[in-house]
C-alpha positions in Angstrom: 78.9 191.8 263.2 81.5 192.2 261.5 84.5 191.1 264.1 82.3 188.4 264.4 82.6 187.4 260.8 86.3 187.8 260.9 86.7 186.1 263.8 84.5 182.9 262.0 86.6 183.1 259.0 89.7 183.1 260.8 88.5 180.0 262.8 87.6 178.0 259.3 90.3 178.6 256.8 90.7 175.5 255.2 87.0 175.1 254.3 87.2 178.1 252.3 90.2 177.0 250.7 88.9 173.0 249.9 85.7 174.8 248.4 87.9 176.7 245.9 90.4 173.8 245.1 86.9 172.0 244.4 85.5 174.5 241.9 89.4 174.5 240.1 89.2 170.7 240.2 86.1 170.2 238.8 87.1 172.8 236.5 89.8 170.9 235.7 88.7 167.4 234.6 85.9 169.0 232.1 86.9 167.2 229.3 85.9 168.3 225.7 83.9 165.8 223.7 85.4 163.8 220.4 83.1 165.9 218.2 84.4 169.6 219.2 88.6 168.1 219.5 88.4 165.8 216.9 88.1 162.2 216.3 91.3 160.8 216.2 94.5 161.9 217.4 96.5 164.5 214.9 98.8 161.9 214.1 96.5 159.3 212.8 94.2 161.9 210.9 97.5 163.0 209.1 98.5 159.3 207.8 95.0 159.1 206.8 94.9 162.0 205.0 98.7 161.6 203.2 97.5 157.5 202.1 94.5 158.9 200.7 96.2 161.6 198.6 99.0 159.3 197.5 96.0 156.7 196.0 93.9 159.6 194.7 97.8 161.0 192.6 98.3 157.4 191.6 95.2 156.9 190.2 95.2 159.9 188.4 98.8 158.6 186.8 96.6 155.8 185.7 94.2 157.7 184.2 96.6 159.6 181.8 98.7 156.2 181.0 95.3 154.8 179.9 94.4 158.2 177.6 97.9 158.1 176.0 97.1 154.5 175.6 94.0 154.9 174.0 94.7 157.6 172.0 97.7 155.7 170.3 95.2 153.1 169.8 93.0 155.2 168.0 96.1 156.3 165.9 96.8 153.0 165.2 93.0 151.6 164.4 93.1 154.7 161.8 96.1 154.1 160.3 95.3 150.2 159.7 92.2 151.3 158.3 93.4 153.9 155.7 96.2 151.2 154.9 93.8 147.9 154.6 91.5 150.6 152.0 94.5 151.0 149.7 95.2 146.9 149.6 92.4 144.8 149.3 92.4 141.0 149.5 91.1 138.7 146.6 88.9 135.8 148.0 88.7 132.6 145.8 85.3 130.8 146.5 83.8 127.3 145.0 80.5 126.6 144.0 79.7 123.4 143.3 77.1 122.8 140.4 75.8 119.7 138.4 74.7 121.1 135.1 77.3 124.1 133.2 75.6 126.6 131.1 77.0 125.1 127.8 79.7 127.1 126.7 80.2 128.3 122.9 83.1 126.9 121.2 84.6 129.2 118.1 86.8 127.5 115.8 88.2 129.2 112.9 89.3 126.2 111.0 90.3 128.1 107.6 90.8 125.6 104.8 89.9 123.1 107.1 86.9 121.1 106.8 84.2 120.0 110.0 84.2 116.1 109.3 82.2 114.8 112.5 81.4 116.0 116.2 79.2 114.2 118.6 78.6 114.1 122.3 80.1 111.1 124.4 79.7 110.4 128.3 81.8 109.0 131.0 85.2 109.6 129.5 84.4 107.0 126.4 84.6 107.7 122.5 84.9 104.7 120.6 87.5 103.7 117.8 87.1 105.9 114.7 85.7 103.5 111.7 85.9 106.1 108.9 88.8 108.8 109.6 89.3 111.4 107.5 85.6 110.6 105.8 82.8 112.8 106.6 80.9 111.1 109.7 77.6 112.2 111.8 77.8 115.7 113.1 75.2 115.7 116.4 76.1 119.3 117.9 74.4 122.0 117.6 76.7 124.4 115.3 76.3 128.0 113.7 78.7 129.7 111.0 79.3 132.9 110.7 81.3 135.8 109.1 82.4 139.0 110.1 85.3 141.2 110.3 88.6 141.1 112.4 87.9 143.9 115.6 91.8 144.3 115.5 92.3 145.5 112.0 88.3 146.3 111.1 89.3 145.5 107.7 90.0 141.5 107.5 86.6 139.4 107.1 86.7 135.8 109.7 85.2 132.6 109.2 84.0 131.0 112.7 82.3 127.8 113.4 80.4 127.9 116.5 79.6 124.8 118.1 78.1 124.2 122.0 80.1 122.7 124.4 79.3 120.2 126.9 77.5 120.9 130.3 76.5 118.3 132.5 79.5 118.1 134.5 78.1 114.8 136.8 77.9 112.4 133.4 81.4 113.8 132.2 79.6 115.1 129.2 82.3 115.6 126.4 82.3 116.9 122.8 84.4 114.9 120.4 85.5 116.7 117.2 87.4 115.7 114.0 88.4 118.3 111.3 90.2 117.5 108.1 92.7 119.7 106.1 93.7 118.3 102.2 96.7 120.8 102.5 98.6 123.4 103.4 101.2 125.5 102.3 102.6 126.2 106.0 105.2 124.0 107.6 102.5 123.7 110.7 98.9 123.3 110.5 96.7 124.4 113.3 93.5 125.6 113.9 92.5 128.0 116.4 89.8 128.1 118.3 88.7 130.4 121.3 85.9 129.6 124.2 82.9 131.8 125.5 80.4 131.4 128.6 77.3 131.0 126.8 76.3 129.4 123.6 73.0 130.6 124.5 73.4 134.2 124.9 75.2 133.8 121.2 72.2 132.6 119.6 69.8 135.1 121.2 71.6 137.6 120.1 70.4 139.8 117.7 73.5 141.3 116.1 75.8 137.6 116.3 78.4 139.2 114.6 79.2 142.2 116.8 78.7 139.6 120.0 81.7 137.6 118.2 83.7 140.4 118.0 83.6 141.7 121.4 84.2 137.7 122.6 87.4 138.1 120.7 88.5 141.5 122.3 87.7 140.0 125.5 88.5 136.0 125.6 91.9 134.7 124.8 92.4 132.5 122.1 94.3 128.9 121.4 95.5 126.2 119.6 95.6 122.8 118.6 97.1 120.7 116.0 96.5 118.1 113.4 98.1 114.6 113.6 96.9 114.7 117.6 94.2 114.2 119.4 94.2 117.3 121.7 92.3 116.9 125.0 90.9 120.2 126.5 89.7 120.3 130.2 88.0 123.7 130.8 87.1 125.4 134.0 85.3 128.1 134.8 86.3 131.5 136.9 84.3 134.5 137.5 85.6 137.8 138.6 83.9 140.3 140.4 84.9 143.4 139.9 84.9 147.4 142.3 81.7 148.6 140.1 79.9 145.1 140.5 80.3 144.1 137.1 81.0 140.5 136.1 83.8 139.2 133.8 84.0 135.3 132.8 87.4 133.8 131.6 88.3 130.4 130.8 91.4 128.1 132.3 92.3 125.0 130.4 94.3 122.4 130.6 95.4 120.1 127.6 96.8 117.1 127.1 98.2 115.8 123.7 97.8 112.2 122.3 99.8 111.3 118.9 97.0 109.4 116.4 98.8 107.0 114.8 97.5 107.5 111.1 96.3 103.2 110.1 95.0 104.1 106.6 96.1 101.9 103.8 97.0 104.1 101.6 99.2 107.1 102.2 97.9 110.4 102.2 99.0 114.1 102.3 96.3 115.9 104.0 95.8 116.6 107.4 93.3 115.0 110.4 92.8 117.0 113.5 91.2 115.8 116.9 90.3 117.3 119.4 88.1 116.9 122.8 86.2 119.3 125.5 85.3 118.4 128.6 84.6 120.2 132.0 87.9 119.8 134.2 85.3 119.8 137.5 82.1 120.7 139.0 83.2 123.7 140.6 82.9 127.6 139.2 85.8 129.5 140.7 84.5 133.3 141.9 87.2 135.8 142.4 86.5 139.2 144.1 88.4 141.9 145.9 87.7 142.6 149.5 88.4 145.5 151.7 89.4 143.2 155.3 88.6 146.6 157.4 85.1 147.3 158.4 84.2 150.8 158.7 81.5 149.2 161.4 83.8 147.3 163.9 86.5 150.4 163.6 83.4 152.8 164.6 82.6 150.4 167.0 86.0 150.6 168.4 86.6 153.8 168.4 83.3 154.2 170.4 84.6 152.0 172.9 87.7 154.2 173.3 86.0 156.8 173.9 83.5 155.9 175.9 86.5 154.3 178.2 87.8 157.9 178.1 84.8 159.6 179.4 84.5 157.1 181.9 88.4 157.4 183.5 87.5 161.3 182.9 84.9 161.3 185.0 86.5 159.1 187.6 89.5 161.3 187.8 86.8 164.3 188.0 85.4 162.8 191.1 88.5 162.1 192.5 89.7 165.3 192.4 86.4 166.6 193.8 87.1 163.7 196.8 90.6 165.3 197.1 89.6 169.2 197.3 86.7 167.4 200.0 88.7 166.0 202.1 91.0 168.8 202.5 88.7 170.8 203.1 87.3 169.0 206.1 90.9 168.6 207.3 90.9 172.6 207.6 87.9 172.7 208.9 88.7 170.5 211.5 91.7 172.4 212.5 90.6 175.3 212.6 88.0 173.7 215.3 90.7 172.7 217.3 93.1 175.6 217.3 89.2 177.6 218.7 88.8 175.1 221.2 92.7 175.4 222.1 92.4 179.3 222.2 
């Protein structure tokens, strides 16, 4: 039997030797799927891989140029703020009004005698008849006496008299004072001007409420032989601790009165007129330009962009360490495969 076999196997050699050039071949052109050698050639994978962690360092870059930005933004938003605090701006507003709260007018006329005072309208006072004679006095006038607040020691004689106040009609208050003489080479009397001739005669003690209106208002002048024409106008200032302080502007004009009486006379005539310049009280106030709100507001904003470019460049370098990962891993699946 077993010649026989020897003899058969030497007959058929190259059967034997297809069947195992079969098996190598077959062997042979097994190829491994995408999923166990990868699935893309290494070159590719590796261009991949370096674009991908070029973009991820250059957004990173942008993230910290952003942050420096915004923190010297924050600097800056600070330093504005501390600096606007230590220099606020003073806003003029307007309001219009038809009626003024009649103002108090204090003349301190010395030797000088009230002769006449009325109220005209629309810029008109007729021709005087009687100068220097005593004439119709139609204002509403208080005297008073009390001491200097400068010196505490000196007693003053004011006349009080209400101004004019509606403002549409170009209410005016005509006045006319006479001197019989003087020892001075100048005569003048001065007078000063309060907000409210109202609040002076409510008040109870009306010669401490003239002293503090002369520590607090300025006083002028006018003089006799002219007829001196006052325009007042009002300003209000607010002050830090919300008070309110009233002041008066003025501006005068000066007419000469040509003296027509027969016969000629030493003593003294003095005119002089108040009217309301316009209809408009001038409110003055300091304001602090920087909100504390829009600076929070900002300053929220920063941050909040901050968190945000944190938290991208958090994920980013999460993607990063990912990827490279896998790129290991799939190396090291390849280099088994290979062994």
């Amino acid at each position: 039997q077993l010649s026989e076999d020897v003899e058969r196997v030497s007959e058929n050699p190259t059967d034997e030797a297809g069947g195992e050039m079969e098996v190598q071949e077959d062997a042979s052109s097994v190829i491994l799927p995408d999923s166990e050698l990868g699935t893309s050639p290494p070159s590719l994978r590796f261009s991949k891989t370096c674009l991908k962690n070029v973009f991820s360092v250059f957004l990173l870059f942008i993230y910290l140029l952003l942050m420096a930005v915004a923190v010297f933004l924050v600097y800056q938003t600070i330093s504005d703020f501390r600096e606007k605090l230590k220099h606020p701006v003073m806003s003029v507003s307007y309001k219009e009004v038809s009626l003024y709260d009649a103002p108090g007018i204090a003349f301190y006329p010395g030797k000088a005698r009230l002769l006449s005072c009325k109220h005209h309208y629309y810029d008109h006072i007729p021709p005087l008849i009687n100068p220097g004679q005593p004439g119709d006095i139609e204002c509403i006038t208080q005297r008073i006496n009390y001491t200097d607040p400068f010196t505490n020691q000196t007693m003053k004689y004011a006349l009080i008299v209400q101004g004019p106040r509606d403002v549409k009609k170009k209410e005016l208050v005509f006045l006319q004072f006479h001197l019989n003489g003087t020892d001075q080479d100048f005569s003048a009397i001065d007078y000063l001007l309060f907000s409210s001739f109202e609040e002076f005669m409510n008040s109870p003690e009306k010669a401490e409420f003239m002293k503090n209106c002369e520590s607090s208002y300025s006083s002028w002048k006018f003089s006799g032989g002219f007829r001196t024409w006052v325009k007042m106008s009002l300003v209000k200032t607010k002050e830090e601790d919300g008070s309110e302080t009233v002041e008066f502007k003025q501006e005068a004009s000066v007419v000469n009165y040509i003296d027509q009486r027969t016969e000629p006379r030493s003593d003294q005539l003095f005119f002089v007129v108040f009217e309301w310049k316009d209809p408009f009280i001038q409110t003055v106030q300091d304001i602090v330009t920087a909100n504390p709100w829009n600076m929070i507001a900002l300053l929220c904003g920063i941050f909040l962009a901050l968190f945000k470019a944190a938290d991208f460049a958090k994920l980013s370098v999460k993607w990063m360490i990912k990827i490279r990962k896998r790129h290991l891993k799939r190396s090291h699946q390849v280099m088994n495969h290979i062994s």
